[in-house]
C-alpha positions in Angstrom: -83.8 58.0 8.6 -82.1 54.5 8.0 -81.2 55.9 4.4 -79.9 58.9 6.0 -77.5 57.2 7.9 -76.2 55.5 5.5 -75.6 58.0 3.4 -73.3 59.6 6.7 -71.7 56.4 6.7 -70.6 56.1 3.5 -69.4 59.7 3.6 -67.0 59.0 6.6 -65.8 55.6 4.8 -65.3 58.1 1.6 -63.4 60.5 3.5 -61.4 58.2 5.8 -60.3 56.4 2.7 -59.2 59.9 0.9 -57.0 61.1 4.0 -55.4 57.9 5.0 -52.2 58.7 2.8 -52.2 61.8 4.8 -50.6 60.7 8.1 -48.5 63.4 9.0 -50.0 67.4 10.2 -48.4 69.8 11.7 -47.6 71.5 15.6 -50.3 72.8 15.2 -52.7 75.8 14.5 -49.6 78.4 15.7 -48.3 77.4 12.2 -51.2 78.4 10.6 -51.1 81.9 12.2 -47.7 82.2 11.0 -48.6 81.8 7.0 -50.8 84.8 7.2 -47.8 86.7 7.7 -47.0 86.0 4.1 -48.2 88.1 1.0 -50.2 85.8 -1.1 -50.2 82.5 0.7 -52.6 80.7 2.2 -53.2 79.5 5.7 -51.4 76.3 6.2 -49.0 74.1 8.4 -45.2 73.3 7.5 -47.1 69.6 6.4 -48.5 70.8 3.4 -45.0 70.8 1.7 -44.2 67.4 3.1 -47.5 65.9 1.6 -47.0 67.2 -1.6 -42.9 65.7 -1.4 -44.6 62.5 -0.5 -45.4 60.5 2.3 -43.4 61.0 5.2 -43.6 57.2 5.9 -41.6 56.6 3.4 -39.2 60.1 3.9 -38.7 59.7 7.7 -39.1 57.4 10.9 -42.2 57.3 12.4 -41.5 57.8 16.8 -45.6 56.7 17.3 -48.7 56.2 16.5 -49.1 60.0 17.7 -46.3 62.0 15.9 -43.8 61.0 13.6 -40.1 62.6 11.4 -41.2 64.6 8.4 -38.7 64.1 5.5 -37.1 67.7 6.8 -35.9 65.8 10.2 -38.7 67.4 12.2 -41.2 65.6 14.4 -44.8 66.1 13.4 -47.9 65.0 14.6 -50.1 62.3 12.7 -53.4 62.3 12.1 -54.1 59.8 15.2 -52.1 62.6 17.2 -54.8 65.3 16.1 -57.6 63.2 17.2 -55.3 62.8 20.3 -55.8 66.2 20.6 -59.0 66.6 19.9 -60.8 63.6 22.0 -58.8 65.6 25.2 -59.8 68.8 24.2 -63.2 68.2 23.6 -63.9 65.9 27.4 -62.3 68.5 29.6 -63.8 71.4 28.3 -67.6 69.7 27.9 -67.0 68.3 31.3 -66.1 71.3 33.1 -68.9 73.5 32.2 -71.2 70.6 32.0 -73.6 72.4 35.1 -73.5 75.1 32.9 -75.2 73.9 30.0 -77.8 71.9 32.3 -79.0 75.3 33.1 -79.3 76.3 29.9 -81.0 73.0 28.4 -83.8 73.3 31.1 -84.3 77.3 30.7 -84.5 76.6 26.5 -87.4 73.6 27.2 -90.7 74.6 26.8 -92.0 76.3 30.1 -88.5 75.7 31.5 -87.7 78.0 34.0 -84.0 78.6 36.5 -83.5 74.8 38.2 -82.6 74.4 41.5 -79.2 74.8 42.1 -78.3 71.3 43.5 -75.7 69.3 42.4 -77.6 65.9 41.7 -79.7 68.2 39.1 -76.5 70.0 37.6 -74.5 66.8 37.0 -77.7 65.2 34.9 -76.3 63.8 32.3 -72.4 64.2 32.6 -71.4 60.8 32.2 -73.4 60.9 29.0 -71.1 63.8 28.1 -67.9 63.0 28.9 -68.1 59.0 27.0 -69.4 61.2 23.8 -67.0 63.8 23.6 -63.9 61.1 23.4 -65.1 60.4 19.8 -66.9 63.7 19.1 -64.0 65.7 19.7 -61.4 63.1 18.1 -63.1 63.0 14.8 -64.2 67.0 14.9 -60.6 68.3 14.6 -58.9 65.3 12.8 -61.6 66.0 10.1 -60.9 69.7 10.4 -57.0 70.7 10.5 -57.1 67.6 7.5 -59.5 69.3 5.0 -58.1 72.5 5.8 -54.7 70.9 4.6 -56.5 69.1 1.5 -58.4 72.3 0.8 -55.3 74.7 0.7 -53.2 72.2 -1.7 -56.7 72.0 -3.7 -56.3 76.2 -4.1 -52.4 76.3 -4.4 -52.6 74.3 -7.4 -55.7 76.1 -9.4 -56.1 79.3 -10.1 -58.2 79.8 -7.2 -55.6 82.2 -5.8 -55.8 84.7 -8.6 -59.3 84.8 -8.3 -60.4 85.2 -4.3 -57.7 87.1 -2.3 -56.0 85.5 0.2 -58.3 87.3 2.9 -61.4 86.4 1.8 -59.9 82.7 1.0 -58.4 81.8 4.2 -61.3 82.3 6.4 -63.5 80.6 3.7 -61.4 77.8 4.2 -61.6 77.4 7.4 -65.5 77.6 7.2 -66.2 74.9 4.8 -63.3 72.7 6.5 -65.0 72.8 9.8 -68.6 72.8 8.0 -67.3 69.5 6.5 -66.1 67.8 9.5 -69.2 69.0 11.5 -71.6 67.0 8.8 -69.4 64.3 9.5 -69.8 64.2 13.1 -73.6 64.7 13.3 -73.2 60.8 13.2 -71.5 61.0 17.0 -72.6 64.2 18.0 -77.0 63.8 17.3 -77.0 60.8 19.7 -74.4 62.4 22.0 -77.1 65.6 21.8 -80.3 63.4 22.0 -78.6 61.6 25.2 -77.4 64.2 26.8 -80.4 67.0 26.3 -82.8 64.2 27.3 -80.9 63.1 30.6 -80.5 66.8 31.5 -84.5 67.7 30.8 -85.2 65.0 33.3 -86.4 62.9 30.4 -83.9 59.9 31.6 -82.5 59.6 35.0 -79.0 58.4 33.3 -76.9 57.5 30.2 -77.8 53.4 30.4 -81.5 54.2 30.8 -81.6 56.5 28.0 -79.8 54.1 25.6 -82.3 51.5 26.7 -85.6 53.3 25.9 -84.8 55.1 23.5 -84.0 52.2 20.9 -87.1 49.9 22.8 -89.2 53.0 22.2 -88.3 54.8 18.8 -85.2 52.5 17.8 -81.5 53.7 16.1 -84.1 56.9 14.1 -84.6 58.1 17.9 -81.1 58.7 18.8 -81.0 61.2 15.6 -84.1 62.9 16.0 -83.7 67.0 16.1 -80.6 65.9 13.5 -81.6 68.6 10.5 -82.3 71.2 13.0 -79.1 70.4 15.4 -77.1 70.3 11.7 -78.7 74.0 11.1 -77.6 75.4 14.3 -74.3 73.2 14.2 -72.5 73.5 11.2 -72.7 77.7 11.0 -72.1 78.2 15.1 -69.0 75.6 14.7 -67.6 76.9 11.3 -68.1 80.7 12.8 -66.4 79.6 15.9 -63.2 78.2 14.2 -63.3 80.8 12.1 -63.4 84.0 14.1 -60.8 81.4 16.3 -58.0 81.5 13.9 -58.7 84.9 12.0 -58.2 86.7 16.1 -54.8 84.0 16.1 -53.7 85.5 13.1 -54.5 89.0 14.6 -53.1 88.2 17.6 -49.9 87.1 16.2 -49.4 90.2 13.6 -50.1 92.3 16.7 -47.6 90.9 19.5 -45.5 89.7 17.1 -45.7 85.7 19.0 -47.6 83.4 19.0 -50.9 82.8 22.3 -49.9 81.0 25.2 -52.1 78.5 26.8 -53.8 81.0 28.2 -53.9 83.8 25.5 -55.6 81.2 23.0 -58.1 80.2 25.8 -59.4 83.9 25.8 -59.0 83.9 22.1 -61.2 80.9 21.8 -63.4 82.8 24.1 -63.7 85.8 22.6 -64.5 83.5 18.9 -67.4 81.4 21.1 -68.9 84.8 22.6 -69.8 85.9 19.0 -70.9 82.9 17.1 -73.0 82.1 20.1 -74.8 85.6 19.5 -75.7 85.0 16.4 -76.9 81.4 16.8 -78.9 81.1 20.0 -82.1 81.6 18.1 -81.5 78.6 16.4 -80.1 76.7 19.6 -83.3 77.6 21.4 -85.6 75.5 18.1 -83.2 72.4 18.5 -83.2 72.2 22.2 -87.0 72.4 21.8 -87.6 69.9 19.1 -85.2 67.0 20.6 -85.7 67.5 24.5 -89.8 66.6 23.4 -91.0 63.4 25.4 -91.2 60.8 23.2 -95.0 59.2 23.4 -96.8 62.6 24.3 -98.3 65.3 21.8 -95.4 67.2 20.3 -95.7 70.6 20.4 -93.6 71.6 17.4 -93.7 69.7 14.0 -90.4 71.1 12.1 -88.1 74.1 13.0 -90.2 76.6 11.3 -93.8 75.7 13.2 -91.5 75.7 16.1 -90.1 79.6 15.5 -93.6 80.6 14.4 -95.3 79.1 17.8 -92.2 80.6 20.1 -92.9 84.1 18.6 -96.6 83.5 18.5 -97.0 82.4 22.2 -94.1 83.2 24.2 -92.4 86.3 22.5 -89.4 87.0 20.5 -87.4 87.1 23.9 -88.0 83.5 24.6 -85.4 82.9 21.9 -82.8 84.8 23.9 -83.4 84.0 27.2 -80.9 81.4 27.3 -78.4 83.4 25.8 -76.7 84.4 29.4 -76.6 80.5 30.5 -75.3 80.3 27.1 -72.3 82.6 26.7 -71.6 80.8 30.3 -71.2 77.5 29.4 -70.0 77.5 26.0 -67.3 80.7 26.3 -65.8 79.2 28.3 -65.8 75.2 27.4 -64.8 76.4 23.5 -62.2 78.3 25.1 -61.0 75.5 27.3 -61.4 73.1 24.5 -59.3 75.2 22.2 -56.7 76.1 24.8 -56.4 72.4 25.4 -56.4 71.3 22.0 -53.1 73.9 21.5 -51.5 72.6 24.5 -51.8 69.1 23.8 -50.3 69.4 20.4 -47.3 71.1 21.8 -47.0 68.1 24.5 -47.4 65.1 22.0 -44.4 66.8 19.7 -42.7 67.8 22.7 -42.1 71.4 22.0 -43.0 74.9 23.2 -44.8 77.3 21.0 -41.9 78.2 19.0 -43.0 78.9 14.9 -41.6 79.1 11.9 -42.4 80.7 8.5 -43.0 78.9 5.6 -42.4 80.8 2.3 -45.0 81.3 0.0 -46.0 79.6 -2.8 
């Protein structure tokens, strides 16, 4: 496990070290929409151009930490703007819904059943939540708009394009970019998971205890147990999600002819949750099991596959599912939120209204 997360270590440092000459993104993921307008270009933000020009450090003044003056006179956000973004994003919406998804941790552990609807049992476990989505959500779409950027320069300059249609490449993209930055995060987001699960099973009555006992009980390995099974369920629910999120943008915008409001990409977000969480609650229902386990008792379930087999075996098929309602309740709506919120903020921190432009096509 210590090996393990080393090697997640060096592949942050690696990454970090990669993207640091790329300081300057775009709006925002408006811009992106826009490019599918054009024939035979790729997704993309009005940055790509500026990175490939050079530096905009060098091309133009920078106004903050948050945003800065690409060389075409037009303020842009940074990458420390996107985490910005991001950190907001991610707190509100996880916070919001966080009774939500208490009701659907203790329905998913084994012989779990509706809680009582109080509010000391529904708020297990938010301050856990809120402290760990600051990074979780900072580095989750920092990582992501910046390999998306990356990745689209990476096509525009092979011959990728003549091979894959723009299509099919675009929402590949945007899978493998958000796969990418989800590997990345497992580093935050398994203890934010282990934490958080834990306090909302009733495992730990709060975040301070849990940090505690865990490392005097299993040490640093215990805040990443369930982490190959949370990484299964993660990285294709997350990917789908952004995915289906800007391919309905880019619908969206071809159809009304604008870019979403606030609220327009809130439901859009929605709408992108409701279907990866369809697909992935099977897998949701293993990792919930495997990591909300009490530490120092018989565990019931040895890997993710003894766990599917003994679910089916013992409890039926449809105790794989029955979380799916609690589900779609708590994270339609938080991945909208978080989504809505990302947009918004974005538009705040360059001080601009959803207004696009087109870039032409390469």
């Amino acid at each position: 496990m210590n090996s393990l997360l080393l090697i997640i270590l060096i592949a942050v440092v690696i990454y970090l070290d990669a993207v640091s000459s790329v300081t300057s993104v775009g709006k925002g993921s408006h811009e992106k929409s826009q490019m599918a307008r054009s024939k035979g270009s790729i997704t993309m933000g009005k940055h790509s151009d500026d990175h490939q020009q050079g530096s905009p450090d060098t091309t133009g003044d920078r106004t903050s930490i948050f945003s800065t003056i690409n060389a075409k006179g037009e303020k842009v956000l940074t990458y420390y703007g996107l985490m910005l973004a991001g950190a907001i994003a991610r707190s509100v919406s996880a916070t919001a819904v966080h009774p939500l998804n208490v009701i659907k941790t203790l329905l998913q552990t084994k012989g779990g059943g509706m809680p009582e609807l109080k509010w000391n049992i529904l708020s297990r476990g938010a301050g856990s939540q809120l402290i760990m989505s600051i990074p979780h959500g900072a580095v989750s779409f920092g990582v992501t708009e910046t390999t998306k950027i990356q990745l689209c320069r990476v096509a525009q300059n092979s011959t990728l394009l003549q091979r894959v249609p723009v299509r099919v490449l675009n929402p590949l993209l945007d899978f493998v970019s958000s796969s990418i930055s989800t590997f990345i995060c497992s580093i935050i987001s398994t203890p934010q998971m282990v934490l958080t699960d834990r306090i909302m099973a009733g495992v730990y009555e709060h975040f301070l205890q849990a940090i505690y006992w865990i490392y005097k009980t299993e040490g640093i390995a215990g805040f990443y147990v369930g982490w190959f099974p949370a990484l299964v369920q993660k990285i294709p629910s997350y990917a789908l999600t952004w995915m289906f999120f800007q391919q309905l943008k880019q619908a969206f915008l071809v159809f009304m002819d604008r870019p979403g409001t606030t609220f327009e990409n809130t439901l859009i977000g929605s709408l992108a949750a409701a279907g990866a969480c369809c697909v992935m609650i099977p897998v949701d229902t293993v990792k919930t099991r495997i990591v909300t386990q009490r530490p120092g008792t018989e565990r019931h379930y040895s890997s993710m596959v003894d766990c599917f087999v003994k679910i089916i075996d013992t409890e039926g098929v449809g105790a794989l599912y029955k979380a799916l309602p609690p589900r779609l309740m708590a994270v339609v709506p938080m991945i909208g939120i978080q989504f809505g919120v990302y947009e918004l903020v974005k538009r705040i921190l360059v001080e601009e209204g959803p207004q696009q432009r087109r870039l032409p096509s390469r």
